[in-house]
C-alpha positions in Angstrom: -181.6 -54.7 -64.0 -181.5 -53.2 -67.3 -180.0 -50.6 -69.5 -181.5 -49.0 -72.8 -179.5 -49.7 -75.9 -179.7 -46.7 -79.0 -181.0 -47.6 -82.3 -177.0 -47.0 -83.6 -176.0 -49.8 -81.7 -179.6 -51.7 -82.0 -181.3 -54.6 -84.7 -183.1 -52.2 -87.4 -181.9 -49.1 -85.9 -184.4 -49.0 -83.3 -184.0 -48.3 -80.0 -184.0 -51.0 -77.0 -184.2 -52.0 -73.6 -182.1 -55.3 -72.1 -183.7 -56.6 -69.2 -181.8 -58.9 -67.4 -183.2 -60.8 -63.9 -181.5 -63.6 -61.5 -183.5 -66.4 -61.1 -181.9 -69.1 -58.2 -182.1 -72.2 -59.2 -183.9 -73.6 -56.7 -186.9 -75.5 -57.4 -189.2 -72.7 -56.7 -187.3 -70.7 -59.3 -187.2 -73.2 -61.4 -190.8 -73.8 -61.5 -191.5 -70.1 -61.3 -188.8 -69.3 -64.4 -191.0 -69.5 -67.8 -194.0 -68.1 -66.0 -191.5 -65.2 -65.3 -190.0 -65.0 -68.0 -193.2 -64.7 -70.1 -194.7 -62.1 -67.8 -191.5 -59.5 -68.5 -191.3 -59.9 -71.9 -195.1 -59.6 -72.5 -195.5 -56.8 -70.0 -192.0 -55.1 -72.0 -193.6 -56.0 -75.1 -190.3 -57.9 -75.8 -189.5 -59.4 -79.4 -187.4 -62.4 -77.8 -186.0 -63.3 -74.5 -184.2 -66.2 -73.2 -183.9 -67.8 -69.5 -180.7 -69.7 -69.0 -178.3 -70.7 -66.1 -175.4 -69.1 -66.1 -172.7 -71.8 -66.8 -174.6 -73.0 -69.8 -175.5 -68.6 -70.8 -171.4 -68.2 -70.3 -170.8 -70.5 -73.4 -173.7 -69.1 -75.0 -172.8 -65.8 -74.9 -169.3 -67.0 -76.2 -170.8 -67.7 -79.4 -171.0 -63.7 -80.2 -168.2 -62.8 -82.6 -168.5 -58.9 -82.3 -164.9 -58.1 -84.2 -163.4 -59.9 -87.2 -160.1 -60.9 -85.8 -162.0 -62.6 -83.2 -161.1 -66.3 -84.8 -161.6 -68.3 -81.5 -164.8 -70.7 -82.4 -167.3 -70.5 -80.6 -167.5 -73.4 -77.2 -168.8 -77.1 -77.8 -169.1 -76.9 -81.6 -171.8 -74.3 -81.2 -172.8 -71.8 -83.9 -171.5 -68.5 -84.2 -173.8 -66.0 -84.3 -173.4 -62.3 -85.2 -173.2 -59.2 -82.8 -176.6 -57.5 -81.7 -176.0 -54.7 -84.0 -175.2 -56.8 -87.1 -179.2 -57.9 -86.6 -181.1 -56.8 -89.8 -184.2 -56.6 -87.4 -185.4 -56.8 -83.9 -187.8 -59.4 -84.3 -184.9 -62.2 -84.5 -183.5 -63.3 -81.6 -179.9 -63.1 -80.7 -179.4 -66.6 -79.0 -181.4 -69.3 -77.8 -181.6 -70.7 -74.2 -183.3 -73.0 -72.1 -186.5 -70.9 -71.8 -186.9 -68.9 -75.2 -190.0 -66.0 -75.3 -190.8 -65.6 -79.0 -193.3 -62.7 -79.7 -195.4 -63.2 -82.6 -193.8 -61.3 -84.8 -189.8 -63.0 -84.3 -191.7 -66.4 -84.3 -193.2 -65.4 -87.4 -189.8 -64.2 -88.6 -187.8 -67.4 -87.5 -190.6 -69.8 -89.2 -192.1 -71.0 -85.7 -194.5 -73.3 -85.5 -194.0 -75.7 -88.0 -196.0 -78.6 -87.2 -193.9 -80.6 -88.5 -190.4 -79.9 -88.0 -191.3 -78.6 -84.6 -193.6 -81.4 -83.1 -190.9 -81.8 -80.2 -190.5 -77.9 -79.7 -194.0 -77.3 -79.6 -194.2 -80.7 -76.5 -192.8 -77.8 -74.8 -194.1 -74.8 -75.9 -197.2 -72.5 -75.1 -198.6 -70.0 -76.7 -198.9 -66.2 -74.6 -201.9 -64.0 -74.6 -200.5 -62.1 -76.7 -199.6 -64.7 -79.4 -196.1 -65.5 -78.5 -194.2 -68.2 -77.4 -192.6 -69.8 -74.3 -190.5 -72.3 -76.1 -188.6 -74.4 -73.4 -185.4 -76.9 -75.0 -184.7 -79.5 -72.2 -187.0 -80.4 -69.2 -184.6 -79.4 -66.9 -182.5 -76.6 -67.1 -180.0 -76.1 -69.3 -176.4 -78.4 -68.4 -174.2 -78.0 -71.5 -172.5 -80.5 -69.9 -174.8 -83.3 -70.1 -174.5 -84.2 -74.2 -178.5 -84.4 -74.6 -178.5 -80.8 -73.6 -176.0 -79.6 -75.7 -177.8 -81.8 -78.6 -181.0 -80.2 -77.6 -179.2 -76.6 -78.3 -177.4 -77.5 -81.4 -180.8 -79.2 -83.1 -182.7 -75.6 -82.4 -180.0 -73.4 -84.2 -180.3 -75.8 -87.0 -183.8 -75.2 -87.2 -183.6 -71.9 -86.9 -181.0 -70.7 -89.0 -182.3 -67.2 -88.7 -181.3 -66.9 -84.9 -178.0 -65.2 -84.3 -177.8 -63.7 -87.9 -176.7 -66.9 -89.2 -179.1 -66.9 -92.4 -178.2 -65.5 -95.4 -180.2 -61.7 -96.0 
């Protein structure tokens, strides 16, 4: 499903489409899941897009502060990361997830690749045909639960500072 978002309420004032799709996670949609996930985004001509199960994207999501008397933090000792429409632009992404879709232009924007603060990112990652990125954080999916997952997540938004707004402009 999806829904278009206007550029008052969008990154940069631009205009967007949210695409979200249910994956089961079987092994078939396992396996099937970055393949998929690259496919919509370069087909949508995405900036970023993530793939993540739902108990772990239900703490992720939490991380969002949208109003400033919102003074819960965020779950597990993650980051908060601004709203969507606090974004400066597009490119960067909101959140990260298990499966992350990077165009060329938000992996240029978020300082990805770096050989070598990446060299474990990039054990995982490929590059699209259109010169973006399938960036994948854990071998399996995403279980905030087990502490080398969660690790996993918290080492990528100290890489990326950029992701969820978190830098300073």
């Amino acid at each position: 499903m999806g829904w278009g978002k206007p550029a008052a309420i969008s990154p940069g004032g631009r205009a967007q489409f949210e695409f979200h799709v249910s994956v089961p996670l079987s092994a078939d949609g396992i396996a099937a899941a970055a393949a998929l996930l690259e496919a919509v985004a370069e087909e949508a001509r995405a900036f970023w897009g993530h793939a993540t199960p739902f108990s772990a994207g239900v703490d992720i999501a939490r991380q969002t502060k949208n109003r400033p008397d919102d003074l819960e933090p965020p779950p597990r000792g993650l980051p908060v990361i601004r709203s969507p429409s606090a974004m400066r632009l597009p490119e960067i992404p909101h959140r990260l997830g298990w499966l992350n879709y990077w165009s060329d232009a938000a992996a240029r924007t978020i300082g990805f690749p770096d050989p070598l603060r990446d060299a474990e990112l990039l054990s995982r990652a490929r590059r699209t045909a259109t010169g973006g990125w399938v960036v994948q954080l854990t071998d399996a999916p995403l279980d905030l639960d087990n502490p080398a997952h969660l690790d996993a997540l918290k080492r990528a938004y100290e890489r990326f500072p950029e992701i969820g707004g978190r830098a300073a402009p």
